[in-house]
PyMOL Python script that loads the backbone (N, CA, C, O; Angstrom):
from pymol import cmd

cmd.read_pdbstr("""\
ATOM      1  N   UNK A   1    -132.689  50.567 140.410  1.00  0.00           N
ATOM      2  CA  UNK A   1    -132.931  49.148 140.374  1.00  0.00           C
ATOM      3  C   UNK A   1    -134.397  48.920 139.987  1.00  0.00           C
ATOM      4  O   UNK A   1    -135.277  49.748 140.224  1.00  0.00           O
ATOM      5  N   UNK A   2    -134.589  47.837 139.424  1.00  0.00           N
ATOM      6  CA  UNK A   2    -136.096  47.792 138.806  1.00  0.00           C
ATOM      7  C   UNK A   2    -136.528  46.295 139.374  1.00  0.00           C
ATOM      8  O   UNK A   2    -135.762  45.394 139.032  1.00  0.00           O
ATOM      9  N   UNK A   3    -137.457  45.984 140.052  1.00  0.00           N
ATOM     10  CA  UNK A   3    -138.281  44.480 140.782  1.00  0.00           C
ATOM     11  C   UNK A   3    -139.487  44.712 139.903  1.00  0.00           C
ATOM     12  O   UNK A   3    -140.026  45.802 139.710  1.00  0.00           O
ATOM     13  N   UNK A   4    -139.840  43.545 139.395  1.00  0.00           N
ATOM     14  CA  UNK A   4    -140.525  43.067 138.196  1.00  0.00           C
ATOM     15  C   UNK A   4    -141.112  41.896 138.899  1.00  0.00           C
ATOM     16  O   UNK A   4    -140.373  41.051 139.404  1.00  0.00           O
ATOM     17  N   UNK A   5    -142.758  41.781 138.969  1.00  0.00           N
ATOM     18  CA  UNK A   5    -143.486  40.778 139.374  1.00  0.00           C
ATOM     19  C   UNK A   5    -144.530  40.010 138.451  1.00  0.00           C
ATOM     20  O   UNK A   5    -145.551  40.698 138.436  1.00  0.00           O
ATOM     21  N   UNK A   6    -144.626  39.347 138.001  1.00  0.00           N
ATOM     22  CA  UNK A   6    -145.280  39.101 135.948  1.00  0.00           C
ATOM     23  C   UNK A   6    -146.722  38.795 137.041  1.00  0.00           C
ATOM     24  O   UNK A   6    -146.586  38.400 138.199  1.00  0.00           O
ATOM     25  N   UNK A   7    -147.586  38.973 136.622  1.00  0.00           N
ATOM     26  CA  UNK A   7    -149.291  39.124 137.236  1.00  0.00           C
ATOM     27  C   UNK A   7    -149.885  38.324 135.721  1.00  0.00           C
ATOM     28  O   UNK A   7    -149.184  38.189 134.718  1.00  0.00           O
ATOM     29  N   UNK A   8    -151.092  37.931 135.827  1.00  0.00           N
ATOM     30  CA  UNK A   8    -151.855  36.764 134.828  1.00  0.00           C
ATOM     31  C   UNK A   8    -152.007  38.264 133.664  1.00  0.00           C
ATOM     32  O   UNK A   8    -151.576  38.146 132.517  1.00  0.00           O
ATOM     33  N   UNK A   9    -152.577  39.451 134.075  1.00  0.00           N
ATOM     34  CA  UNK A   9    -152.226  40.013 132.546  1.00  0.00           C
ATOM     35  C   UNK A   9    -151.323  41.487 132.732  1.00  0.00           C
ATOM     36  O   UNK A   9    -151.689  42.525 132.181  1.00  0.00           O
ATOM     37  N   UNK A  10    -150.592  41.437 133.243  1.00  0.00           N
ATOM     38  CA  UNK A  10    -149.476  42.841 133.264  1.00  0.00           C
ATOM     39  C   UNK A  10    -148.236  41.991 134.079  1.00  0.00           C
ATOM     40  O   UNK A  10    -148.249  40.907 134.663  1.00  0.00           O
ATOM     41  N   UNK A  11    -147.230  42.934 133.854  1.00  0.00           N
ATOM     42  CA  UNK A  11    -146.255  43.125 135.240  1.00  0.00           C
ATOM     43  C   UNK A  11    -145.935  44.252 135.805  1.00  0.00           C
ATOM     44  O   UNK A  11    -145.868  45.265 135.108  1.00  0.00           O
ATOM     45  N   UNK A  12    -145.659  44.300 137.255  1.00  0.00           N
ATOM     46  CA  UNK A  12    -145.837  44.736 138.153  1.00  0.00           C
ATOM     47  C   UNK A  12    -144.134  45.095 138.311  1.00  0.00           C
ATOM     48  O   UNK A  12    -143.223  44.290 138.503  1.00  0.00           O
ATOM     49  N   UNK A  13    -144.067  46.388 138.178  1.00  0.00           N
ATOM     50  CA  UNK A  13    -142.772  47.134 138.050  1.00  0.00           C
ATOM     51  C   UNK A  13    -142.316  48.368 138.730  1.00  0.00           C
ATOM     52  O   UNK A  13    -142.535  49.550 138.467  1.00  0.00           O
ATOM     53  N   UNK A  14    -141.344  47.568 140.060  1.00  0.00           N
ATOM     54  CA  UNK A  14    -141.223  48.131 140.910  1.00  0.00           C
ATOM     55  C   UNK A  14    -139.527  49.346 140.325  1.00  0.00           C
ATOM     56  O   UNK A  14    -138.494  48.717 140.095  1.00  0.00           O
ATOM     57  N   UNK A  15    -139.491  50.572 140.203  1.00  0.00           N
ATOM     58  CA  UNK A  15    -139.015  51.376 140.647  1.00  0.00           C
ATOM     59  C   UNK A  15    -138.170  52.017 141.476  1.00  0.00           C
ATOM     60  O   UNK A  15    -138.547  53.085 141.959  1.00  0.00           O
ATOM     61  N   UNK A  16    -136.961  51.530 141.779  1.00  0.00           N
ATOM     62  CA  UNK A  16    -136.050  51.838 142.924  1.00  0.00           C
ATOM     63  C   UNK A  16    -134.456  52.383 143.048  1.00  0.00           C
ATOM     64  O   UNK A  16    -133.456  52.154 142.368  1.00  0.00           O
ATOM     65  N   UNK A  17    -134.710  53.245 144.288  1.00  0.00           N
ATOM     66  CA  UNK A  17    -134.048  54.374 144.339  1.00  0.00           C
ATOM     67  C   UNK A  17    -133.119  54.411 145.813  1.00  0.00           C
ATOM     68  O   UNK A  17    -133.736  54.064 146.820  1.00  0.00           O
ATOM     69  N   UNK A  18    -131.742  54.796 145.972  1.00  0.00           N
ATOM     70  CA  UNK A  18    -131.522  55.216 147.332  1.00  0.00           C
ATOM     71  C   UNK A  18    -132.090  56.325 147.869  1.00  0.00           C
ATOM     72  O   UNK A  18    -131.899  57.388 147.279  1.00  0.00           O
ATOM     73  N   UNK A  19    -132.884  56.312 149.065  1.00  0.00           N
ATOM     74  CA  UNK A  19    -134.134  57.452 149.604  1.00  0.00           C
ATOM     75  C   UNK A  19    -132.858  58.884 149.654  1.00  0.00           C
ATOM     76  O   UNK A  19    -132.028  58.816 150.561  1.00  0.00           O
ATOM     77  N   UNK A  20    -132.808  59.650 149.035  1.00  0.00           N
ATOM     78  CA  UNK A  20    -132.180  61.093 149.451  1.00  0.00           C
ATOM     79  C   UNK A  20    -131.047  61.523 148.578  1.00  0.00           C
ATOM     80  O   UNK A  20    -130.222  62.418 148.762  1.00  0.00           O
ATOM     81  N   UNK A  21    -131.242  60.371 147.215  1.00  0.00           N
ATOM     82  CA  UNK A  21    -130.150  60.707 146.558  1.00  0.00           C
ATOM     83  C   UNK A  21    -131.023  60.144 144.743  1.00  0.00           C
ATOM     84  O   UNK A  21    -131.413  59.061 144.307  1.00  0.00           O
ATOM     85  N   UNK A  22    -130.989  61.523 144.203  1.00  0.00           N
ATOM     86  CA  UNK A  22    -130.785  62.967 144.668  1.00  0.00           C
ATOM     87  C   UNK A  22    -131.787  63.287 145.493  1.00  0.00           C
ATOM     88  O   UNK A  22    -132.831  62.634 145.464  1.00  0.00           O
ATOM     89  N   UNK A  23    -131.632  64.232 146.262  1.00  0.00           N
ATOM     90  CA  UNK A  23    -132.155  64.449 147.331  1.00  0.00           C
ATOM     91  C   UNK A  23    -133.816  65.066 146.540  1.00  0.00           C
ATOM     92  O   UNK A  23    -134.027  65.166 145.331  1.00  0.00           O
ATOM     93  N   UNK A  24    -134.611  65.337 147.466  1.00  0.00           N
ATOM     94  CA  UNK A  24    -135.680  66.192 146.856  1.00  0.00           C
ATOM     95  C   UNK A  24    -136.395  64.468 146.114  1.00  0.00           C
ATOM     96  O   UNK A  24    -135.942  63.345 145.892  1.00  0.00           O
ATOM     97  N   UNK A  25    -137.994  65.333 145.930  1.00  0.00           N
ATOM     98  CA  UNK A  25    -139.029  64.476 145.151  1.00  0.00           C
ATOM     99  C   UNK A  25    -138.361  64.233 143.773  1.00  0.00           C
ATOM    100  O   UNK A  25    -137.601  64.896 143.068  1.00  0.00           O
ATOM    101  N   UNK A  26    -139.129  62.646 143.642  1.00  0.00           N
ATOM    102  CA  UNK A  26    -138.112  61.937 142.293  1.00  0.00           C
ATOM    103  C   UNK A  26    -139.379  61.301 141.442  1.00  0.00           C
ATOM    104  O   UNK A  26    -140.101  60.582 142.134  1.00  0.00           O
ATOM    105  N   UNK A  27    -139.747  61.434 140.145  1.00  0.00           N
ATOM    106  CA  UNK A  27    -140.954  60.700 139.633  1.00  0.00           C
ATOM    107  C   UNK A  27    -139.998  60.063 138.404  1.00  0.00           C
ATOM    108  O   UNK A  27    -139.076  60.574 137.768  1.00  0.00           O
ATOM    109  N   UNK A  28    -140.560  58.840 138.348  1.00  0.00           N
ATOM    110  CA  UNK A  28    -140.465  58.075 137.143  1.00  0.00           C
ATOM    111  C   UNK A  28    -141.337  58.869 135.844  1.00  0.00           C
ATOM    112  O   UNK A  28    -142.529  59.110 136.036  1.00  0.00           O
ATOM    113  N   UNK A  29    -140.857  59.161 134.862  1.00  0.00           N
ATOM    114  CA  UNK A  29    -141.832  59.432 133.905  1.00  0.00           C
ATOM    115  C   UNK A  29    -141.193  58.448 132.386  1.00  0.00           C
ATOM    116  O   UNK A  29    -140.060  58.033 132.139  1.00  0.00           O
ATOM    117  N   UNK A  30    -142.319  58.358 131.710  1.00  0.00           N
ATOM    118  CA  UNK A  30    -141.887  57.604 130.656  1.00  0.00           C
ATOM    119  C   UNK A  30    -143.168  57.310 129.697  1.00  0.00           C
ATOM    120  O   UNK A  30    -144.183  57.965 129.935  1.00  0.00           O
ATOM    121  N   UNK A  31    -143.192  56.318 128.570  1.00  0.00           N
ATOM    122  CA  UNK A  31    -144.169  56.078 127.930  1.00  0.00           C
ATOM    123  C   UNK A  31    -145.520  55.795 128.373  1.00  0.00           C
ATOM    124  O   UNK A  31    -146.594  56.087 127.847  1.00  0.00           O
ATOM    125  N   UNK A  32    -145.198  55.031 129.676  1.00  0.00           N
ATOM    126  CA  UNK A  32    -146.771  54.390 130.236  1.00  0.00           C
ATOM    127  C   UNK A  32    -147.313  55.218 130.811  1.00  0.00           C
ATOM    128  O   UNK A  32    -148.194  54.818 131.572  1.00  0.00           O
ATOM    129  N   UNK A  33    -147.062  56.783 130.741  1.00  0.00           N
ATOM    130  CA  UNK A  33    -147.449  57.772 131.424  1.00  0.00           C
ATOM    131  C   UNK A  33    -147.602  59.279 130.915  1.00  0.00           C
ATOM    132  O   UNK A  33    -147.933  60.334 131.455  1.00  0.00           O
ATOM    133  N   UNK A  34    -147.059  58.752 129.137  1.00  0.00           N
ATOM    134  CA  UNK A  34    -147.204  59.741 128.446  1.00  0.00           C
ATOM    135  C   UNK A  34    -146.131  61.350 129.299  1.00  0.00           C
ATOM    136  O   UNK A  34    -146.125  62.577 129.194  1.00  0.00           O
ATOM    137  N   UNK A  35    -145.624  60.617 129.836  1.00  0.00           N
ATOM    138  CA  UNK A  35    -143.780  61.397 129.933  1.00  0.00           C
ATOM    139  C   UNK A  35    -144.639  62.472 131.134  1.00  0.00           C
ATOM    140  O   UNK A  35    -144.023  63.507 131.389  1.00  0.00           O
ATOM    141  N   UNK A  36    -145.811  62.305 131.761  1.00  0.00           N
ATOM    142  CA  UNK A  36    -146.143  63.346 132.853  1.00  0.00           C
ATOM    143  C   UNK A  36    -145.802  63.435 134.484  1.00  0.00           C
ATOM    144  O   UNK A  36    -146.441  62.979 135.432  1.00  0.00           O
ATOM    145  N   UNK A  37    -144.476  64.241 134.454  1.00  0.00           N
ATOM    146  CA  UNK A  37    -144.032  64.308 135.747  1.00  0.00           C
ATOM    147  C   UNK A  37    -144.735  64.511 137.027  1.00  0.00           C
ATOM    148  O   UNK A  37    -145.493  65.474 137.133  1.00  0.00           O
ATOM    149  N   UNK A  38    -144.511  63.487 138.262  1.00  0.00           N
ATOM    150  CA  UNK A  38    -145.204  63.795 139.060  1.00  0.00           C
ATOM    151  C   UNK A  38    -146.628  62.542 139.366  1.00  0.00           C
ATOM    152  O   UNK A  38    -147.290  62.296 140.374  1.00  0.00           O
ATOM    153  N   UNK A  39    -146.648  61.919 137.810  1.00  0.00           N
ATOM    154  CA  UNK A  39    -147.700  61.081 138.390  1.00  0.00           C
ATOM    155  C   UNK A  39    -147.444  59.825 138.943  1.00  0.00           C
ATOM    156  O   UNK A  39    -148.221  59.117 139.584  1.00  0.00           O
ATOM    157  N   UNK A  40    -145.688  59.508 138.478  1.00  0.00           N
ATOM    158  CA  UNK A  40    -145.326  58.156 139.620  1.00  0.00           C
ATOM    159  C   UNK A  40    -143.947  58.336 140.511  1.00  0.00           C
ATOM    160  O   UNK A  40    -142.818  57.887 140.311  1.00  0.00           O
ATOM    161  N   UNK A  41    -144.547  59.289 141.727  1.00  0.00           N
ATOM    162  CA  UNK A  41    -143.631  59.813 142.538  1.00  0.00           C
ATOM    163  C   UNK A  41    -143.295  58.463 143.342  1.00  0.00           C
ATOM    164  O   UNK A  41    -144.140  57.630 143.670  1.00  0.00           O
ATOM    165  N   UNK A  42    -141.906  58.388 143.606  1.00  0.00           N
ATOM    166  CA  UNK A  42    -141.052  57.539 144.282  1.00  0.00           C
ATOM    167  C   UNK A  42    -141.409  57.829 145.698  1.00  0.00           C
ATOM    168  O   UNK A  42    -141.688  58.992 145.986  1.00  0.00           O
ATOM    169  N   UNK A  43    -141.436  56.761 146.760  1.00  0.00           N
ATOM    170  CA  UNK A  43    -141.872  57.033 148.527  1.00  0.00           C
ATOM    171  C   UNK A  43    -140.807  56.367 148.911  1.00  0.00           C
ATOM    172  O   UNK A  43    -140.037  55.680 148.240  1.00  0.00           O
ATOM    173  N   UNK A  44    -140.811  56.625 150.083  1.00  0.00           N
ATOM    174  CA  UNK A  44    -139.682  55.985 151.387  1.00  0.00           C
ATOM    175  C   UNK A  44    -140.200  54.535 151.343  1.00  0.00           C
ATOM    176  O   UNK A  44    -141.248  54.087 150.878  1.00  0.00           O
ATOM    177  N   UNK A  45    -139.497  54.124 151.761  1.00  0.00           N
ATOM    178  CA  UNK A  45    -139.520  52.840 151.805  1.00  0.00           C
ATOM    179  C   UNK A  45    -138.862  52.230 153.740  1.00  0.00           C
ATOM    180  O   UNK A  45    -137.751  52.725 153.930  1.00  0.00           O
ATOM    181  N   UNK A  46    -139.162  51.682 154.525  1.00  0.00           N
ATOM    182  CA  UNK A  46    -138.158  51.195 155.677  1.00  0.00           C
ATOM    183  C   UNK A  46    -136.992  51.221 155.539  1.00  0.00           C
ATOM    184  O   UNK A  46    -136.290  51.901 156.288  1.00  0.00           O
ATOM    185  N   UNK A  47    -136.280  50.184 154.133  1.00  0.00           N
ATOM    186  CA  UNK A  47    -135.252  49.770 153.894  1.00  0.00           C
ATOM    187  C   UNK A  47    -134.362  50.767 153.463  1.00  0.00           C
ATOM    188  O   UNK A  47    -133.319  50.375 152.941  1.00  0.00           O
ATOM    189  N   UNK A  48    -134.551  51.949 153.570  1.00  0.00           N
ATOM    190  CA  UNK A  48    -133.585  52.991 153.271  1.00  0.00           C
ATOM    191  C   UNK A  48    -133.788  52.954 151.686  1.00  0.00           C
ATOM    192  O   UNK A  48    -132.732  53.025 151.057  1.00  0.00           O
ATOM    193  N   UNK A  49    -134.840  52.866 151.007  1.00  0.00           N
ATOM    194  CA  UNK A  49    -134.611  53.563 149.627  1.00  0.00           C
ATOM    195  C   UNK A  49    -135.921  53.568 149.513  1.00  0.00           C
ATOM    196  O   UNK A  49    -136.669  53.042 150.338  1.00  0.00           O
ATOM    197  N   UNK A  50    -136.455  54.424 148.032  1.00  0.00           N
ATOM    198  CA  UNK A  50    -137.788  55.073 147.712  1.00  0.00           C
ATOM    199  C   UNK A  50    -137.929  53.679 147.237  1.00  0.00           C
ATOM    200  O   UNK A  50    -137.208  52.704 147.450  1.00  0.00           O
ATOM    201  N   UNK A  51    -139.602  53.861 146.172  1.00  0.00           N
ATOM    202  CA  UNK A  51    -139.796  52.808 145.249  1.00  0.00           C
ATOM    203  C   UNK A  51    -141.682  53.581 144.938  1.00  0.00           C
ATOM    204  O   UNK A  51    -142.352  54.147 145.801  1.00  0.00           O
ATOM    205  N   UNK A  52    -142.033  53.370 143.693  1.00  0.00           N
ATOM    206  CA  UNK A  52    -142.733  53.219 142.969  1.00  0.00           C
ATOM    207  C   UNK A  52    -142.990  52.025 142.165  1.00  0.00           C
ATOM    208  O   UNK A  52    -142.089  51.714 141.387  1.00  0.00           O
ATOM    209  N   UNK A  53    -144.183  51.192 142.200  1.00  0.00           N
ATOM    210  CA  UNK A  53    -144.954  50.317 141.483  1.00  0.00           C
ATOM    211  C   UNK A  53    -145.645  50.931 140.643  1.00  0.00           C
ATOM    212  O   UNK A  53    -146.264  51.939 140.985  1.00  0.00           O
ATOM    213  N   UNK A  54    -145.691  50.420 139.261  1.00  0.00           N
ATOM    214  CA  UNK A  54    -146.559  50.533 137.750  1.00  0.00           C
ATOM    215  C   UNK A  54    -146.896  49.226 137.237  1.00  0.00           C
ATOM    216  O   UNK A  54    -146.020  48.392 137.008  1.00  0.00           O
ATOM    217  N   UNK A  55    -147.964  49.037 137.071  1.00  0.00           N
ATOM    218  CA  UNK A  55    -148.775  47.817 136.273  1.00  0.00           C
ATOM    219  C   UNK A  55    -148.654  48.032 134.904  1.00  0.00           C
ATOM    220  O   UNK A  55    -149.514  48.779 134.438  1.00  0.00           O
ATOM    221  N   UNK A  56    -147.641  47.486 133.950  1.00  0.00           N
ATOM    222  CA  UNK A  56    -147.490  47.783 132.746  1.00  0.00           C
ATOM    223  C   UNK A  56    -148.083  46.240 132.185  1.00  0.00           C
ATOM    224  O   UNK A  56    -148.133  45.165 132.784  1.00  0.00           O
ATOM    225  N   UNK A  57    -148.534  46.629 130.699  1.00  0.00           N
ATOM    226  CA  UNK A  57    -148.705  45.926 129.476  1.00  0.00           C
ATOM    227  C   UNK A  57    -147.492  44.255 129.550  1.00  0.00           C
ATOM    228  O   UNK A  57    -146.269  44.365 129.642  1.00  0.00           O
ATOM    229  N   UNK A  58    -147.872  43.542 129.514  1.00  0.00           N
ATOM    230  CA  UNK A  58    -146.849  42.548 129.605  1.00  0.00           C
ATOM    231  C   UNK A  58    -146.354  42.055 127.617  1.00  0.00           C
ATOM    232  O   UNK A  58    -147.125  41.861 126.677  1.00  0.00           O
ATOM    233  N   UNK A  59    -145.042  42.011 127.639  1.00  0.00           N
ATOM    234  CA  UNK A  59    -143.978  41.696 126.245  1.00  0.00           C
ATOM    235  C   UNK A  59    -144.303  42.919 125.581  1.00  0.00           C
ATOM    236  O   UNK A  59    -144.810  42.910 124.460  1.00  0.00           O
ATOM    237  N   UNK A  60    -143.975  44.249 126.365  1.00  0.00           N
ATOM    238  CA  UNK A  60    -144.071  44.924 125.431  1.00  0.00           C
ATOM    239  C   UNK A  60    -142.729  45.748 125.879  1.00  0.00           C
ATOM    240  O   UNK A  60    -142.079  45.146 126.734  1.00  0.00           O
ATOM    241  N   UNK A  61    -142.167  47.054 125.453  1.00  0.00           N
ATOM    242  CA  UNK A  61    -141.188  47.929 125.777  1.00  0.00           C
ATOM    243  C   UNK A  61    -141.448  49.095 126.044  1.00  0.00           C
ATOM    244  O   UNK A  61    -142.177  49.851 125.402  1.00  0.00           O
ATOM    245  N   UNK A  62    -140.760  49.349 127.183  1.00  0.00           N
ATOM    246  CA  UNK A  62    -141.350  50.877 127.562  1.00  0.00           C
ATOM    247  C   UNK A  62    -140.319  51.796 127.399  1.00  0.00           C
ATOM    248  O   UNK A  62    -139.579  51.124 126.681  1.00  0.00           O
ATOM    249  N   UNK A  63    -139.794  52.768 127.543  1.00  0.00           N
ATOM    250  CA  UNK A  63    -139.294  53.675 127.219  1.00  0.00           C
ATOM    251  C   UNK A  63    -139.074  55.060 129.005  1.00  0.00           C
ATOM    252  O   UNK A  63    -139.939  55.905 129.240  1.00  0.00           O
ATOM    253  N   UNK A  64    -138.336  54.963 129.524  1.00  0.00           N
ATOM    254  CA  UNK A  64    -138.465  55.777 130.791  1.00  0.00           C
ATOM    255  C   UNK A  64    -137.463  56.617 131.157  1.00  0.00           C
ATOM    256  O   UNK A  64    -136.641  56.588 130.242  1.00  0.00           O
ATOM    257  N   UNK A  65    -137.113  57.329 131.992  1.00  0.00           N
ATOM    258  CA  UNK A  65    -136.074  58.359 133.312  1.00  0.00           C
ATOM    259  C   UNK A  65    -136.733  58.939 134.297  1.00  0.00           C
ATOM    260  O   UNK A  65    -137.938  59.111 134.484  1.00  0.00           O
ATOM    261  N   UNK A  66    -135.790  59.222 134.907  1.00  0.00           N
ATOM    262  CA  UNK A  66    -136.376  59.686 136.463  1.00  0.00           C
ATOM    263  C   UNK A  66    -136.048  61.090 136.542  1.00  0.00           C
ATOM    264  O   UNK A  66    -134.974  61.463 136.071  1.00  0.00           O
ATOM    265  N   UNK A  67    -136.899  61.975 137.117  1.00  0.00           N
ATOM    266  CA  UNK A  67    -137.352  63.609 137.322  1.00  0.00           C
ATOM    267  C   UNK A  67    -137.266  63.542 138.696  1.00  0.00           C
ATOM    268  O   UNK A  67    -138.084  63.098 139.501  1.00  0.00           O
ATOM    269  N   UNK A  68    -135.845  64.188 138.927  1.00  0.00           N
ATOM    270  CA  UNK A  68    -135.920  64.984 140.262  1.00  0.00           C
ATOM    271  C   UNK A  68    -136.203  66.553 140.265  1.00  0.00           C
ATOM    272  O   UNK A  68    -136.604  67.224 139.314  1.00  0.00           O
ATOM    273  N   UNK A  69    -135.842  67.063 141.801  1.00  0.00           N
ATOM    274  CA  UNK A  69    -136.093  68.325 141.671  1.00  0.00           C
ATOM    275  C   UNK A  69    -134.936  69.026 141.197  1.00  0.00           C
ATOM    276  O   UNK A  69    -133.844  68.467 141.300  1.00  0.00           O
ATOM    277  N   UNK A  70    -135.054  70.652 140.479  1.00  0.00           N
ATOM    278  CA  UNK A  70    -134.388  71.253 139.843  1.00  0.00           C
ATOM    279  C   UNK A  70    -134.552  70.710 138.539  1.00  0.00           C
ATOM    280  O   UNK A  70    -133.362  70.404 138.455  1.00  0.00           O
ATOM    281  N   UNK A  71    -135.017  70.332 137.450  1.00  0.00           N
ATOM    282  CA  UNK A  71    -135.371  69.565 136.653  1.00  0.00           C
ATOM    283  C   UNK A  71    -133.708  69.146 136.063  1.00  0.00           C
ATOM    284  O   UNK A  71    -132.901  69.604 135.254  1.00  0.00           O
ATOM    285  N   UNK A  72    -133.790  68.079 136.953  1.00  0.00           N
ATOM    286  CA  UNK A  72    -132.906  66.864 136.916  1.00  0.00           C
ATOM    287  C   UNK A  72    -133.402  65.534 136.054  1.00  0.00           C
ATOM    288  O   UNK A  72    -134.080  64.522 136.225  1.00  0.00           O
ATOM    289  N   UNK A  73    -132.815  66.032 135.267  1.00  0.00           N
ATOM    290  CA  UNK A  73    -133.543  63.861 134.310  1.00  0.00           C
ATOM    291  C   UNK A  73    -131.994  63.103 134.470  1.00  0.00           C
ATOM    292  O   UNK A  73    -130.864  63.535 134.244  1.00  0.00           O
ATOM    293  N   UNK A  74    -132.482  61.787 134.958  1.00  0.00           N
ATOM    294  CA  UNK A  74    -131.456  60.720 134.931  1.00  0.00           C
ATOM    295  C   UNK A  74    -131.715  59.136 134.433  1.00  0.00           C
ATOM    296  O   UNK A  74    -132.823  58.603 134.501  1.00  0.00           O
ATOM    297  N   UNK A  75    -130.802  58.635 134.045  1.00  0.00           N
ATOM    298  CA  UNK A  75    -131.554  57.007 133.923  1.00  0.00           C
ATOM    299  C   UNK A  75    -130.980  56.259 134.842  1.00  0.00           C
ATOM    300  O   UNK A  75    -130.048  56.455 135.623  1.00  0.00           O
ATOM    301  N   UNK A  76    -131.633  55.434 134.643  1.00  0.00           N
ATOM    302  CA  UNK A  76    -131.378  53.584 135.426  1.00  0.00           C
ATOM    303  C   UNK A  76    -130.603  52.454 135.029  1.00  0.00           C
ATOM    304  O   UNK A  76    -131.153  51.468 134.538  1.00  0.00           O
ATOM    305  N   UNK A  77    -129.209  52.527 135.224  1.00  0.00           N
ATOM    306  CA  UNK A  77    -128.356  51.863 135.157  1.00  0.00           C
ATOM    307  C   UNK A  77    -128.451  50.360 135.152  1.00  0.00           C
ATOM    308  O   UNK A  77    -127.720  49.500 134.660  1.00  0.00           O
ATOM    309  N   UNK A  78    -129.946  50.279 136.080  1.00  0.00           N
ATOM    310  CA  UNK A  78    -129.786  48.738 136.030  1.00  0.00           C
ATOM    311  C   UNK A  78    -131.514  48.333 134.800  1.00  0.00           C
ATOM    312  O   UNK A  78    -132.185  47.303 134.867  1.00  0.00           O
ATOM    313  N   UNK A  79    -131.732  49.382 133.960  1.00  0.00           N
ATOM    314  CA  UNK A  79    -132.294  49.180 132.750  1.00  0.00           C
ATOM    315  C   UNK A  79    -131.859  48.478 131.903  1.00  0.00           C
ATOM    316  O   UNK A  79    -130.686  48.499 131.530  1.00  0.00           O
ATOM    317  N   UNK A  80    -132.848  47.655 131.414  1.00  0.00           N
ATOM    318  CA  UNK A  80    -132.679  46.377 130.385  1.00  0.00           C
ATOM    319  C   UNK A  80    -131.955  47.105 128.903  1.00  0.00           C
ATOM    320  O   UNK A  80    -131.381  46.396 128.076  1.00  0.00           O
ATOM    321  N   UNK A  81    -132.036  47.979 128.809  1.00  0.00           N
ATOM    322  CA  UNK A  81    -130.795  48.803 128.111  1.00  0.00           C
ATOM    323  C   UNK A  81    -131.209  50.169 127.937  1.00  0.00           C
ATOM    324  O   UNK A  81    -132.050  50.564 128.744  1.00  0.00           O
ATOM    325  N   UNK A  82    -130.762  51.071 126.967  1.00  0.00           N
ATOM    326  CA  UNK A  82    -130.318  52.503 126.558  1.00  0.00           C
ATOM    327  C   UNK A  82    -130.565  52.943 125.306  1.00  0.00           C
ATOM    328  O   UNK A  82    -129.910  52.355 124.445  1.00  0.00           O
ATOM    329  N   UNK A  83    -131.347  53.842 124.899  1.00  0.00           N
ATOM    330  CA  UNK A  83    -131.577  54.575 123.458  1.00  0.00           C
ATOM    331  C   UNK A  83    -131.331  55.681 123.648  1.00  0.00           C
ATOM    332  O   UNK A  83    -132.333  56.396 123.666  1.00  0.00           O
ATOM    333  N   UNK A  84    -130.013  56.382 123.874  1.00  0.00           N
ATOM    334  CA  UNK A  84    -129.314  57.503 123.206  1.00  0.00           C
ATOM    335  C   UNK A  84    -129.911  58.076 125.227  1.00  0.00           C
ATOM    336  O   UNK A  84    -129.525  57.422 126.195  1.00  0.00           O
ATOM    337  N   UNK A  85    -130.857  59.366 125.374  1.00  0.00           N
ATOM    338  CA  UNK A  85    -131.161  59.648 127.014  1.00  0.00           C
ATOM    339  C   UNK A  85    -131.618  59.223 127.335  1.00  0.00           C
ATOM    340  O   UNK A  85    -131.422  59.311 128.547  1.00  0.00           O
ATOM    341  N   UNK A  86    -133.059  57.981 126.928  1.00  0.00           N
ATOM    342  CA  UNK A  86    -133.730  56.892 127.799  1.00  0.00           C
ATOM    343  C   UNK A  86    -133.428  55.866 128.718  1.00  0.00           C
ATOM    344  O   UNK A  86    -132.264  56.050 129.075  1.00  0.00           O
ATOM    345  N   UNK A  87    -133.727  55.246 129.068  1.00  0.00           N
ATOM    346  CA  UNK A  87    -133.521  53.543 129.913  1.00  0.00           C
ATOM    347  C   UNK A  87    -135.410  53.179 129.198  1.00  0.00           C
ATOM    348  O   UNK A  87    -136.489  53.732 128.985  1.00  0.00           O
ATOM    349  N   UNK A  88    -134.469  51.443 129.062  1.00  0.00           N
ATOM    350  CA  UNK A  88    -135.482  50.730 128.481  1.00  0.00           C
ATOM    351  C   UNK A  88    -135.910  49.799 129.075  1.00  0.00           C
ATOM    352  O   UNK A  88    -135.067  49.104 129.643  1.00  0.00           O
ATOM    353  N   UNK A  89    -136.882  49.530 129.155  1.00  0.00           N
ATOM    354  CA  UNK A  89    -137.139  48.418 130.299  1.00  0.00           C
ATOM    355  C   UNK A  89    -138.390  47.589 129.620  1.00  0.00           C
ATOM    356  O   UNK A  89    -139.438  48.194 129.393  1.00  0.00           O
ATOM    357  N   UNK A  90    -138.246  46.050 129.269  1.00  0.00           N
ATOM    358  CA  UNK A  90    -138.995  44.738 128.703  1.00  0.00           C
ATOM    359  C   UNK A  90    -139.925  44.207 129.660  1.00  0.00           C
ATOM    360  O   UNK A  90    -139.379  43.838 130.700  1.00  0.00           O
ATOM    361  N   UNK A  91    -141.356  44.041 129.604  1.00  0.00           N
ATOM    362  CA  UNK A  91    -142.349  43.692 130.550  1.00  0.00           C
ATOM    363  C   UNK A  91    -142.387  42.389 129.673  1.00  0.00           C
ATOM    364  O   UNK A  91    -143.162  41.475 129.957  1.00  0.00           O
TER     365      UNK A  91
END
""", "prot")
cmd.dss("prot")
cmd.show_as("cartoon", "prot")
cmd.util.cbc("prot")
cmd.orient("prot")
């Protein structure tokens, strides 16, 4: 699931996950990060699921998937759409 907060010059793009599934550490990697695993690791959250915040570029397109452990890549279903293994997501 993706929570999107528009800020005067970015938006604020929240990242979200059920906490333990897949089990093990989970990082978002994607364009705004130059695809480097590990630098926007997903946390617990109270509510029973992870979440990561990124301050992205606002009207632009990013390009992303999520890195679990065992090198697991998956996408985000609830992404603003799909290019072939990506999820796409519109700031």
């Amino acid at each position: 699931m993706l929570e999107r907060q528009r800020r005067k010059n970015a938006t604020e793009v929240t990242f979200v996950l059920p906490d333990g599934d897949p089990p093990g550490p989970v990082s978002v990697v994607g364009t705004f990060n130059d695809w480097r695993p590990g630098t926007h690791v997903l946390e617990s959250r109270p509510d029973g699921t992870r979440a990561v915040t990124v301050s992205l570029p606002p009207k632009a397109t990013h390009t992303f998937r999520y890195l679990a452990a065992g090198d697991y890549w998956f996408d985000d279903d609830a992404a603003d759409g799909h290019d072939g293994t990506n999820s796409r997501l519109r700031t």
